[in-house]
N, C-alpha and C positions, 0 to 999 in steps of 0.2 A: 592464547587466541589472538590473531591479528584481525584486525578489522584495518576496511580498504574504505578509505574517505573519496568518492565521486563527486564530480562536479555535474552540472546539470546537461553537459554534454555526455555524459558516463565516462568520463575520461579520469583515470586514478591520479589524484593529486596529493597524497598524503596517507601513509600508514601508522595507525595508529598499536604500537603492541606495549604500552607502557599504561595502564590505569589506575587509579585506587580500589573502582571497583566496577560492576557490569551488570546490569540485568537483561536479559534479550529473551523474549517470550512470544516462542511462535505458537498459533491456534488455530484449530481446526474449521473453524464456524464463525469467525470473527477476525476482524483485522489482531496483528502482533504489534507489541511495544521493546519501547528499549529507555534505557537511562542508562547514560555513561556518564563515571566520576572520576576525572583527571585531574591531576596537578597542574594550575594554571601555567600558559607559557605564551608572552605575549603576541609569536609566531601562530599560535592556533588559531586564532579567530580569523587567520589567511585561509586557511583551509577549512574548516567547518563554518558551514553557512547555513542560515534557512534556505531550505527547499534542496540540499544535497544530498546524498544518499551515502548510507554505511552498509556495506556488503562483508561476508565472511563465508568463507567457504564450508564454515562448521552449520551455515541457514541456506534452507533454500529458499528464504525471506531475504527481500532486500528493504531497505527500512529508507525511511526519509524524514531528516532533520529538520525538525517544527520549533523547537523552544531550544536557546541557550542560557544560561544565567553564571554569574557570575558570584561564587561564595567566599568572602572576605573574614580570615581567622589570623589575628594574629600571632598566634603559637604556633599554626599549623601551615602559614601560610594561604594563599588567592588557590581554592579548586574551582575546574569548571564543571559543570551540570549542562550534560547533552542529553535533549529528548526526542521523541518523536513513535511515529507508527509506520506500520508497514505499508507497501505498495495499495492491499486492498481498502486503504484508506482515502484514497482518490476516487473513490465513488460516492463519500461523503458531498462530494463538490459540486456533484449533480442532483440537478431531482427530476422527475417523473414530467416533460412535459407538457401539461394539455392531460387529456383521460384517454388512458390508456386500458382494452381490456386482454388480459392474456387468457387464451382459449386454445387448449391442445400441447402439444410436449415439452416441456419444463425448461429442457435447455433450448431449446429452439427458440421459447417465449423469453429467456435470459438473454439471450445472443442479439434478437431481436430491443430489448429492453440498451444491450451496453451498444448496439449500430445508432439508434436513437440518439443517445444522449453521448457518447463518449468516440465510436468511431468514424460513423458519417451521419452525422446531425445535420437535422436542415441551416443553424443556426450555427456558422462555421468557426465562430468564438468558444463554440461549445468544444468543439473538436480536439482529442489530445495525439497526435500524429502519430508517434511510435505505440498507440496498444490495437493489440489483434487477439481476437477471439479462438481459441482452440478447444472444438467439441472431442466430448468423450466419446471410446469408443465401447464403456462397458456398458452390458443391459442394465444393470442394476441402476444407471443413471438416464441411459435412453430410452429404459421405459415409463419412465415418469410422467405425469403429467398434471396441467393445471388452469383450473379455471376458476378466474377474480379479476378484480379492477382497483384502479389505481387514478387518483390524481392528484399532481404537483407534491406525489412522496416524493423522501428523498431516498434515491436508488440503492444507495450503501442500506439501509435500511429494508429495503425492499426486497433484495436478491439473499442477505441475511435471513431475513423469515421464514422468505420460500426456502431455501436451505434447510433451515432449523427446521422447518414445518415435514421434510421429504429426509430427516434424518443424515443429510449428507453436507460437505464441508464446499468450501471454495477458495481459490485462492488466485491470486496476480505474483507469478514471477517476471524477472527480468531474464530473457533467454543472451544467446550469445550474442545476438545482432542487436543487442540493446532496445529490446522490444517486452512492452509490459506485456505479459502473455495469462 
């Protein structure tokens, strides 16, 4: 398996196909993780950064780089320990506004909940430029519906729920135009 080390412009800066070892764990109703265990090389820490992102064409997860560390053996030599979560992780970063009530169709109230806080927030610090919302077009999901309220949750948490609660999953890919989708 190769994995493709992005910089924060998603621009491929580093392939990585050499590891000791990998876990990548995509899911259906929750953000995915990963822990990479490579043989340290002091060239690495050029390319692997917090807040960079590891793609693989084996996920339709793109993941982004939170924790590095560095393990020190002297028989076995310096490994590095790369961590992180995937894309739908970035909605941990947000919360809920002000009181919010959502009333009437599920995704529409989701859509509205990520324009809020993530796409065109009044609060333009809030804003994260490249994500865009794309509605489904199956009944199973657009018939849905929902009415609660909410305030100053955090949204990662929020849109989780209502998920969980409506039996159905979600997720943020990176399409080709380098757009969290």
């Amino acid at each position: 398996m190769e994995l493709l080390v992005l910089n924060t412009n998603f621009q491929s800066v580093y392939v990585i196909d050499t590891f000791k070892s990998m876990i990548w764990t995509d899911r259906y109703k929750a953000y995915g993780d990963f822990e990479l265990y490579l043989p340290m090389d002091s060239g690495l820490l050029d390319f692997l950064k917090e807040d960079y992102y590891l793609w693989t064409k084996d996920s339709e997860h793109c993941m982004i780089i939170e924790d590095l560390s560095i393990d020190s053996d002297v028989e076995e030599g310096n490994f590095l320990t790369v961590t992180g979560r995937s894309l739908e992780s970035i909605l941990e970063r947000r919360i809920i506004w002000g009181q919010k009530t959502l009333k009437g169709n599920l995704q529409e109230e989701i859509q509205t909940l990520l324009n809020e806080s993530i796409i065109n927030p009044a609060i333009i610090d809030r804003k994260i430029d490249n994500f865009i919302f794309e509605s489904s077009v199956d009944p199973k999901i657009t018939e849905l519906t929902v009415d609660t309220q909410f305030t100053g949750d955090n949204l990662y948490t929020v849109i989780t729920n209502l998920c969980t609660s409506n039996n159905i999953g979600f997720k943020i890919v990176l399409n080709d135009n380098n757009q969290f989708v």
